[in-house]
C-alpha positions in Angstrom: 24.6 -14.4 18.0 23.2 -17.3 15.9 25.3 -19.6 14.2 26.2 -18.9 10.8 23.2 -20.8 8.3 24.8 -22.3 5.6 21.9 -23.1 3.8 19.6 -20.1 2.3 18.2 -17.8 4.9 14.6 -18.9 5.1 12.4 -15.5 5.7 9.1 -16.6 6.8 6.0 -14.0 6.0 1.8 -13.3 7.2 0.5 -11.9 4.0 -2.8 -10.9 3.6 -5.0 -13.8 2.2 -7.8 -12.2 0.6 -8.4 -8.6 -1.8 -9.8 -6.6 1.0 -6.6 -4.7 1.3 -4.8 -4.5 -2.2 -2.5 -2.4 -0.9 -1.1 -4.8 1.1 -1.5 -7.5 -1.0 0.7 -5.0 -3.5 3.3 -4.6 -0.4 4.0 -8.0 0.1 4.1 -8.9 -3.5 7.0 -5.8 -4.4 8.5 -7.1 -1.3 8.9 -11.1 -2.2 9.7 -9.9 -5.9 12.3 -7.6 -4.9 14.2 -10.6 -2.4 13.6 -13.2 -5.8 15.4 -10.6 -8.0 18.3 -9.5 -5.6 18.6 -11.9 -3.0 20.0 -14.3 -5.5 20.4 -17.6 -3.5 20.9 -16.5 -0.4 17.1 -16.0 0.5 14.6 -18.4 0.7 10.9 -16.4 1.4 8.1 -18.2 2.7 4.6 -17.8 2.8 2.0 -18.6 5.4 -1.4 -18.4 4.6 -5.1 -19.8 5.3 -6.8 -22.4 3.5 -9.1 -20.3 2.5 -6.7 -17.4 1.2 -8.0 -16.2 -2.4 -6.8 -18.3 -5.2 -5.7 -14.9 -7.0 -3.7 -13.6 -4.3 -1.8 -16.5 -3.5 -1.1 -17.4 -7.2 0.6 -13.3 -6.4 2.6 -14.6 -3.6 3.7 -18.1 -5.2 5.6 -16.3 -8.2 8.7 -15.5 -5.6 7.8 -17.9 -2.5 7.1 -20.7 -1.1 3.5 -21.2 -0.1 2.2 -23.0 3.0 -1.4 -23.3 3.8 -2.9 -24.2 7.1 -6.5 -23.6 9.1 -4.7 -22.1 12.1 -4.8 -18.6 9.8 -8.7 -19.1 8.7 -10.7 -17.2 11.0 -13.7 -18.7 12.6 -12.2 -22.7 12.2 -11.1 -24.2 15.5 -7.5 -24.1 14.6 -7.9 -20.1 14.3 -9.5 -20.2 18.2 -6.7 -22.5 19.5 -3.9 -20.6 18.1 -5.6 -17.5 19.4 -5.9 -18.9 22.9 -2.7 -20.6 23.2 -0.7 -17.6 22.0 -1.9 -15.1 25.6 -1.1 -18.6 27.2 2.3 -19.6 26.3 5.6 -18.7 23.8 4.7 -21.9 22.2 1.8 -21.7 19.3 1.1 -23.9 16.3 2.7 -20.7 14.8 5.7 -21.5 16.3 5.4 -25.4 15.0 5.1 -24.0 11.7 8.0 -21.9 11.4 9.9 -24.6 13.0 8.9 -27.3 10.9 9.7 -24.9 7.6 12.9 -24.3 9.2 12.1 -20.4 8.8 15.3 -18.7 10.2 13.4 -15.1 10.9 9.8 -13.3 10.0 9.8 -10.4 8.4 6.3 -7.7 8.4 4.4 -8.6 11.4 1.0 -7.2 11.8 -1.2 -7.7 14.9 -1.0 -9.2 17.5 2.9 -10.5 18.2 3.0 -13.5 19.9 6.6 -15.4 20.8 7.7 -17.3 17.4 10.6 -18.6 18.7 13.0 -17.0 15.8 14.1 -13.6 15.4 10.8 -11.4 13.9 10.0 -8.0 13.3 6.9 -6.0 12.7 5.5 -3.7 10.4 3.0 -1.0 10.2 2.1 1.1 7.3 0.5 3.9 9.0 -1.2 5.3 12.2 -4.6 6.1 10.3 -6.4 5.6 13.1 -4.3 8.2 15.2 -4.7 10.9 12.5 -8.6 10.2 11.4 -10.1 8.5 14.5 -13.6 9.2 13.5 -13.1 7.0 10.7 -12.8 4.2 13.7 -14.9 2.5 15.6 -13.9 3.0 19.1 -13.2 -1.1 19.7 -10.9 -0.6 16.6 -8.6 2.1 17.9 -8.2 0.5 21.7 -7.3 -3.0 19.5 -5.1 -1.1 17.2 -3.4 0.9 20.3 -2.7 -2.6 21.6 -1.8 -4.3 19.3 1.0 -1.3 18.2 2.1 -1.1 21.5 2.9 -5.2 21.5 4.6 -4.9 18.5 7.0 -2.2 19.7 7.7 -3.8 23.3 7.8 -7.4 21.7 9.1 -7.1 18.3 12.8 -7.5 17.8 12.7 -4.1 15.3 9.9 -2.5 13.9 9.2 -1.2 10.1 7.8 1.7 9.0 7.2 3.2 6.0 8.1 6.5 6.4 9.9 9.3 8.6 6.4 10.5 9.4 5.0 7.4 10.3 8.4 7.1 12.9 7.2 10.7 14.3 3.7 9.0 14.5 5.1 5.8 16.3 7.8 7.8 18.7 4.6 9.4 20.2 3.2 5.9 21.1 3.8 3.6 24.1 6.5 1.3 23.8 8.1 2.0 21.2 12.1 3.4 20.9 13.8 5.0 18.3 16.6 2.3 18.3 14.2 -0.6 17.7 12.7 0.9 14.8 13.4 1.2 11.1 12.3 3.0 8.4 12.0 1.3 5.4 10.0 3.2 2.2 9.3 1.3 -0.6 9.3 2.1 -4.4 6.7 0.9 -7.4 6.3 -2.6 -7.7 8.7 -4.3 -10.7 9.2 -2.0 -13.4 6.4 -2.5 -16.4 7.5 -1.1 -19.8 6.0 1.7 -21.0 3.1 1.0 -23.9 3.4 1.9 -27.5 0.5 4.3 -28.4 -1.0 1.1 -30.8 -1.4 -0.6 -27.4 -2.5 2.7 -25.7 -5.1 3.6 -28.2 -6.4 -0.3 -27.7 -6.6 0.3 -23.8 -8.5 3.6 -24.4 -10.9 1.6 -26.2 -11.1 -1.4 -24.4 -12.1 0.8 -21.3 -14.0 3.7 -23.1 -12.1 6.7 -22.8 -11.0 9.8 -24.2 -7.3 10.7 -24.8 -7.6 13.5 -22.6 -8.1 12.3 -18.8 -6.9 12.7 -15.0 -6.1 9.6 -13.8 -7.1 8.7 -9.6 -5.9 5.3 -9.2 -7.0 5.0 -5.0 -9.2 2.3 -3.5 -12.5 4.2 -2.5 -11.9 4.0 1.3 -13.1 7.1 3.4 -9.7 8.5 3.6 -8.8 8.5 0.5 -11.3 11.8 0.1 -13.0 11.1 -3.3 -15.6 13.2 -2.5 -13.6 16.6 -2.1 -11.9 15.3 -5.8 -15.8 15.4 -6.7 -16.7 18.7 -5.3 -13.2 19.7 -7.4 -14.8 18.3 -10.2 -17.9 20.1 -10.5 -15.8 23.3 -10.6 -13.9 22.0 -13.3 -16.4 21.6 -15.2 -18.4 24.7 -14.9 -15.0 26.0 -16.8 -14.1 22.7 -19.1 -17.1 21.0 -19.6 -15.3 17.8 -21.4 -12.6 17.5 -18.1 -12.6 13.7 -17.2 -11.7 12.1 -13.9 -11.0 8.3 -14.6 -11.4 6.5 -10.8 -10.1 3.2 -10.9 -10.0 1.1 -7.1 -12.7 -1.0 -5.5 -16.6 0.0 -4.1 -17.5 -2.0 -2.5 -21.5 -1.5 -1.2 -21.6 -4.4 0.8 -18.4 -3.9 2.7 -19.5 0.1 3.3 -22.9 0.3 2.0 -23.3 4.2 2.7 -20.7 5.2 1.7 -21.2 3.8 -1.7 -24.3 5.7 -1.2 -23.3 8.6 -1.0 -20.7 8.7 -3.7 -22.9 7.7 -6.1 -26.1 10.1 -4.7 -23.2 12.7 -4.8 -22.1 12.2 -8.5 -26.1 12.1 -9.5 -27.3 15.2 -7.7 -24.0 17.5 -9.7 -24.3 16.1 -12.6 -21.1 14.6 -13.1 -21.5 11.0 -13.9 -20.2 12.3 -17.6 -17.2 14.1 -15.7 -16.3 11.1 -13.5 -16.0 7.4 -14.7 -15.6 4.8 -12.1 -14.0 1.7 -14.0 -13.6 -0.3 -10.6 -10.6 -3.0 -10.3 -9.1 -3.4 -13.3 -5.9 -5.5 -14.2 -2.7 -4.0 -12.7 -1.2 -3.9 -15.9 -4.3 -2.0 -17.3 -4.5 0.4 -13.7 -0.7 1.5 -15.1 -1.5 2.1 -18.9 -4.7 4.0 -17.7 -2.3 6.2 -15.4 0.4 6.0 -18.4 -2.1 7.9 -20.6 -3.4 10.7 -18.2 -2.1 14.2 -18.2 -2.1 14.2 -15.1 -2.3 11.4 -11.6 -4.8 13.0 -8.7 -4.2 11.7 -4.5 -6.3 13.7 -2.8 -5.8 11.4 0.4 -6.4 12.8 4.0 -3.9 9.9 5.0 -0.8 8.2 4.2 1.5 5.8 4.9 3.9 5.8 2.0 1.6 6.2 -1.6 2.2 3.2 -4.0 0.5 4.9 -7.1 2.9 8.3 -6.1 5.7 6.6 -6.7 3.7 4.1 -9.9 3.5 7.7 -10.9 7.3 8.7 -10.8 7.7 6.0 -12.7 5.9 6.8 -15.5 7.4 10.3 -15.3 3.3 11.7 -14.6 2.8 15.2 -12.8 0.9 14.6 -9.8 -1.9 16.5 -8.0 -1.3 15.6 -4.3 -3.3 16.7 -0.8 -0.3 18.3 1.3 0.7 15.6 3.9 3.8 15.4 5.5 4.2 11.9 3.5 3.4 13.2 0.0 5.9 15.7 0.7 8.5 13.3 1.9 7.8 11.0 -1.2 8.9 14.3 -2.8 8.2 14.0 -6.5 9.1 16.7 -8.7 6.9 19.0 -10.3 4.1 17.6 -7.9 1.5 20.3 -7.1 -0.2 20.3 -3.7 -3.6 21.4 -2.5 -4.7 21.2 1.1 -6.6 18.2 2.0 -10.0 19.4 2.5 -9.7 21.9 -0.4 -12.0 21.6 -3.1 -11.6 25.5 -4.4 -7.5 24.8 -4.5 -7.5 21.6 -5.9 -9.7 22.6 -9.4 -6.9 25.3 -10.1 -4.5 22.7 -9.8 -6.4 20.8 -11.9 -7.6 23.0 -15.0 -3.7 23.9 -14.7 -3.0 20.6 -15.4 -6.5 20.0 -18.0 -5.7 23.2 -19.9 -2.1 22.7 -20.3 -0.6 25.7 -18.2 2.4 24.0 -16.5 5.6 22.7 -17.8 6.4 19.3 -18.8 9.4 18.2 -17.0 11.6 15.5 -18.8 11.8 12.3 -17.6 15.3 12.5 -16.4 13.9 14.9 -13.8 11.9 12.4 -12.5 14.9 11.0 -11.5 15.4 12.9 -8.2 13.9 11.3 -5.2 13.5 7.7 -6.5 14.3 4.6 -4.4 15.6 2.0 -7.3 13.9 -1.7 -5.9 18.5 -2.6 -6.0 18.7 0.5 -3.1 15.3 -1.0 -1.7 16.2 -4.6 -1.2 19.8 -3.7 0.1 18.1 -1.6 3.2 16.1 -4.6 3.7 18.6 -6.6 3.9 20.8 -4.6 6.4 17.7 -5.2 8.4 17.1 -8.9 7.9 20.9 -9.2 9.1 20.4 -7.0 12.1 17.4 -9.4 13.3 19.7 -12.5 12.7 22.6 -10.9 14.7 19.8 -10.5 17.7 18.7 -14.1 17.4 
């Protein structure tokens, strides 16, 4: 048992340093907010990143933490390779100097590869994608994913996960035990008040649209099945030929080239590029008025770990459209309705029920059941930031 610190409790975090993964970047960002506004002064959060982390993200980070930059996180420097080579050699990495140094009393959200850091850490992972879609891996990716899971559970103190399924996911995995792992879900990042319709009417305009829209609010990875929300589409329309789907996420045609492709050949050959506005990355602020206005908030994922815009979406007290996964109905919002994943003939009933007005409005006090306040949030954190401490 470790002494009792008399100082703050200094939690020491490995962020993501660029936009690449914005839902991560989101993660961390709820999380270090949340400790700022409940922790009070008995937390100290502090975060490590490269020097070459994006300006934007770490101006994120640096509202609620401490930042520290240093070469030994920029891949491709000869920092990166040292650390890299030291940590299969020995417990003691420049890691390890820098968490000692910063007087970090235990690391919270590991990814990757877990290496001795000489404090009490746990990991974290958001999902087993890779289990549930593998042909959306390469095959060197799945082997260094299943290794680098498997050190996490053996190595890490406790593991986090996001959700009950995601624990059924990991309990089927090497190396990993029930009583080392914890699940921790996460609500909607801080709490944005609603906008008057002055400031609604201004967003419509600012971003050219209509009053009368679905909102999908999901980066445009594979998995997050656009395409079968297209194919939904062009039924829609045959029946409402003003029905608008307003995408907002990144995509990106460098990073994935054909799959840009083939959304946008897709979207040309139907007809639809009326139907379907793609309005990229837009402010977060602006992604929640745009999914304050719809009539309705579309995830027509094959995969999740826990959904941030399902629960941005309880919230704002929106009826959601969701592809039935054990996680969506976990999250368990109410008045959700649910279409199976690869479903394009389901989904368009669900959503000319929604365009035409057919279902119910539920009052916001519904909305109610299910939610994880960011006070319940935080104090489940906690009881796991003290459990790592007690195991130091």
């Amino acid at each position: 048992m470790r002494g009792k610190i008399q100082r703050p409790i200094r939690i020491g975090f490995f962020p993501p340093g660029d936009s690449s993964w914005l839902g991560g970047v989101n993660y961390f960002g709820n999380l270090l907010s949340a400790i700022a506004e409940h922790g009070g002064s008995r937390y100290e959060s502090v975060v490590f990143v490269g020097r070459q982390a994006e300006k934007e993200i770490v101006s994120k980070y640096a509202r609620h933490a401490k930042i520290v930059r240093t070469s030994v996180l920029d891949p491709g420097t000869a920092a990166f390779w040292l650390r890299a080579a030291m940590k299969h050699l020995s417990s003691f990495t420049p890691v390890t100097w820098l968490l000692h140094r910063q007087r970090v009393d235990v690391v919270s959200h590991v990814t990757g590869y877990f290496a001795d850091m000489g404090v009490p850490a746990c990991g974290w992972i958001p999902d087993f994608q890779h289990k549930a879609l593998p042909n959306l891996f390469a095959p060197e990716e799945i082997r260094s994913r299943d290794r680098d899971y498997a050190n996490l559970g053996w190595r890490g103190d406790l593991v986090i996960l996001s959700s009950e399924s995601a624990l059924e996911d990991a309990l089927e995995m090497e190396g990993f035990r029930k009583e080392r792992t914890r699940v921790l879900r996460f609500p909607s990042p801080e709490d944005v008040p609603l906008l008057d319709e002055a400031n609604l009417a201004a967003l419509r305009e600012r971003h050219g649209l209509p009053e009368h829209y679905i909102h999908l609010p999901n980066q445009f990875w594979p998995h997050k099945n656009h395409l079968t929300a297209f194919r939904a589409m062009r039924e829609v329309v045959r029946a409402e030929p003003s029905a608008l789907l307003v995408c907002t996420g990144r995509l990106d045609p460098v990073a994935n080239p054909e799959y840009a492709r083939e959304i946008d050949s897709y979207l040309t050959a139907e007809g639809l590029l009326k139907n379907v506005r793609l309005l990229g990355v837009v402010p977060y602020i602006d992604m929640l008025g745009i999914m304050q206005g719809a009539i309705a908030v579309l995830n027509p994922s094959r995969f999740e770990g826990w959904s941030t815009s399902v629960e941005e979406a309880r919230n704002l007290c929106k009826r959601l459209v969701l592809s039935d996964l054990p996680v969506h109905r976990e999250q368990n919002v109410p008045g959700s309705l649910f279409f199976g994943q690869e479903n394009s003939q389901e989904l368009a009933v669900q959503l000319l029920r929604c365009w035409k007005g057919e279902i119910q409005e539920l009052k916001p006090s519904e909305f109610e059941a299910g939610r994880i306040s960011r006070r319940d949030f935080f104090a489940n954190y906690e009881a796991i930031i003290k459990e790592l401490l007690g195991r130091g």
